[in-house]
Short mmCIF file of the C-alpha atoms (twelve columns), coordinates in Angstrom:
data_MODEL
# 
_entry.id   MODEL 
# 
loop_
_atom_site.group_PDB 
_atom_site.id 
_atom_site.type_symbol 
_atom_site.label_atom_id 
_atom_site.label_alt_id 
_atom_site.label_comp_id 
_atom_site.label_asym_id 
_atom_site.label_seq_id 
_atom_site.Cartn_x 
_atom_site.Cartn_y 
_atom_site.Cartn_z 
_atom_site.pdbx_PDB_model_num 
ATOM 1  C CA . UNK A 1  0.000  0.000  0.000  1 
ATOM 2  C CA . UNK A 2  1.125  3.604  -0.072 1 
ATOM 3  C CA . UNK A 3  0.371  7.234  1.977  1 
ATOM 4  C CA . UNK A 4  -1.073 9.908  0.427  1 
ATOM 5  C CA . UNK A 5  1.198  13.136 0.762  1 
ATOM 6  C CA . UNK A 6  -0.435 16.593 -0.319 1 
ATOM 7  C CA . UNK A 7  0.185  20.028 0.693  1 
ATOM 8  C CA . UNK A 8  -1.271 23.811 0.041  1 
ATOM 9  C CA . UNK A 9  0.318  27.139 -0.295 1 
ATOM 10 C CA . UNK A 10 3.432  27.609 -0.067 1 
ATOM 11 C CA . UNK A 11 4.190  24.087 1.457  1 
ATOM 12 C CA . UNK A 12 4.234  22.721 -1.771 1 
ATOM 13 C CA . UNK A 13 7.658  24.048 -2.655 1 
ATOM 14 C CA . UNK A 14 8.600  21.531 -0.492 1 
ATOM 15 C CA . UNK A 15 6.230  18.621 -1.061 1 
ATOM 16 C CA . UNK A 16 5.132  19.213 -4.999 1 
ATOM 17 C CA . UNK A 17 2.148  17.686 -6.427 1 
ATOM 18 C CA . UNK A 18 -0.005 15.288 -4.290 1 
ATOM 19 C CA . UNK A 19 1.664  11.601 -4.399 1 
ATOM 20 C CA . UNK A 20 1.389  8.136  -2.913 1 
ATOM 21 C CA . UNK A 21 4.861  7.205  -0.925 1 
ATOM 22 C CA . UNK A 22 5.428  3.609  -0.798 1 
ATOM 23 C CA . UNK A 23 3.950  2.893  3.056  1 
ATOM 24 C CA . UNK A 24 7.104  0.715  3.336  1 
ATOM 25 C CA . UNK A 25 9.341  2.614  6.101  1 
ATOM 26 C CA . UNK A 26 7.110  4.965  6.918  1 
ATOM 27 C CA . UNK A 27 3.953  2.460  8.745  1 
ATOM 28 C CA . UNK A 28 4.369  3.376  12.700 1 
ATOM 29 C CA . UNK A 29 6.777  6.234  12.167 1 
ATOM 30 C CA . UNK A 30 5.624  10.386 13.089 1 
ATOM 31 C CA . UNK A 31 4.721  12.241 10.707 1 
ATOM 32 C CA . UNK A 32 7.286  14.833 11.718 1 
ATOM 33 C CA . UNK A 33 9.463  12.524 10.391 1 
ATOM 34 C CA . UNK A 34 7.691  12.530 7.049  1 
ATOM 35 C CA . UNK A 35 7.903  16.719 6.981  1 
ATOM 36 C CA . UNK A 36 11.365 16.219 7.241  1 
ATOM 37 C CA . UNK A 37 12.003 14.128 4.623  1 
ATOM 38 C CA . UNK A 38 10.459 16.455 2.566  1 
ATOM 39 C CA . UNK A 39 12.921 19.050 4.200  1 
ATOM 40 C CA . UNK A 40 9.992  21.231 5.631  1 
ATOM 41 C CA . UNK A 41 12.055 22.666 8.684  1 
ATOM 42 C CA . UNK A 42 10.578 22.384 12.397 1 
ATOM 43 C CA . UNK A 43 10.465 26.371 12.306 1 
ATOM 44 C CA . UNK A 44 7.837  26.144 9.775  1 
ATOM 45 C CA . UNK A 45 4.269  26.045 11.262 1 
ATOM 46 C CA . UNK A 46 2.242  23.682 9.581  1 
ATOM 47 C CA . UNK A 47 -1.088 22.013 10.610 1 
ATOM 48 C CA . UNK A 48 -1.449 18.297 9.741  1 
ATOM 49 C CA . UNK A 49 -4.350 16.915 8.605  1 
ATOM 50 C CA . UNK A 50 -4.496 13.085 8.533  1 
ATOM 51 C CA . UNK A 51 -7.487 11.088 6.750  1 
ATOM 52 C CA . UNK A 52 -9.756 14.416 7.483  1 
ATOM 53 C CA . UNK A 53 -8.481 14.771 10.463 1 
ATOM 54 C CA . UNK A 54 -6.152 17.365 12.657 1 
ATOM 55 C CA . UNK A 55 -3.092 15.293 13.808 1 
ATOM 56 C CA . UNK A 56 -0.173 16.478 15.985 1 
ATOM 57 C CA . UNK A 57 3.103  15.310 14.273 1 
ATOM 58 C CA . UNK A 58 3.492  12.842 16.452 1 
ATOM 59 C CA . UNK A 59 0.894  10.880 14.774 1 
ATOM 60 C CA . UNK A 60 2.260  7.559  13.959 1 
ATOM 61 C CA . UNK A 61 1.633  6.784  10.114 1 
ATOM 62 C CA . UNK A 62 -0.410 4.036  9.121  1 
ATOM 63 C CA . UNK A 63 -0.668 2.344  5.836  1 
ATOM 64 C CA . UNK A 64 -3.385 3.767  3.702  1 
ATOM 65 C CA . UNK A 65 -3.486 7.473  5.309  1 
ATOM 66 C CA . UNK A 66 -3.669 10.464 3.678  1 
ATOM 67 C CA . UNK A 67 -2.029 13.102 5.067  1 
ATOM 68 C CA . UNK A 68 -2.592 16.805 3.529  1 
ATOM 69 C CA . UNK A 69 -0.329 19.765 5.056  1 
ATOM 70 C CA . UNK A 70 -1.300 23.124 5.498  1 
ATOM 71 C CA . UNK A 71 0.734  26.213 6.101  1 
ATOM 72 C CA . UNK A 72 -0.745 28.154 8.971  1 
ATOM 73 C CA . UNK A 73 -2.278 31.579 8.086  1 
ATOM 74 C CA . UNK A 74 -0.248 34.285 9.706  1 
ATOM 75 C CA . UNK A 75 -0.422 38.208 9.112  1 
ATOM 76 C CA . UNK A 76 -2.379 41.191 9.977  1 
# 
């Protein structure tokens, strides 16, 4: 099986298009490992949303998730 990796905004200059990632490796691991695979530093605030729903990123993966990250809205 495989994850489902998307992201929005400016997130996707680190993540690209939406793709599957082989599940292999990545089943039981946290997602913050996953954001830094992708190289999305730990300074960056992101909010994780995993099969619908908001997920710290210590959310261990499971096979078949989809996990879509969002760059938090900042400004004023």
């Amino acid at each position: 099986m495989s994850i489902e990796v998307s992201a929005v905004g400016y997130l996707t200059r680190y993540v690209g298009q939406t793709h599957a990632v082989a599940a292999d490796g990545w089943v039981g691991r946290p997602v913050s490992e996953l954001l830094a695979r992708y190289g999305i530093p730990e300074s960056v605030s992101t909010i994780i949303l995993v099969n619908g729903q908001r997920q710290a990123a210590s959310y261990l993966v499971r096979d078949g998730d989809q996990v879509r990250l969002l760059p938090l809205a900042t400004g004023g």
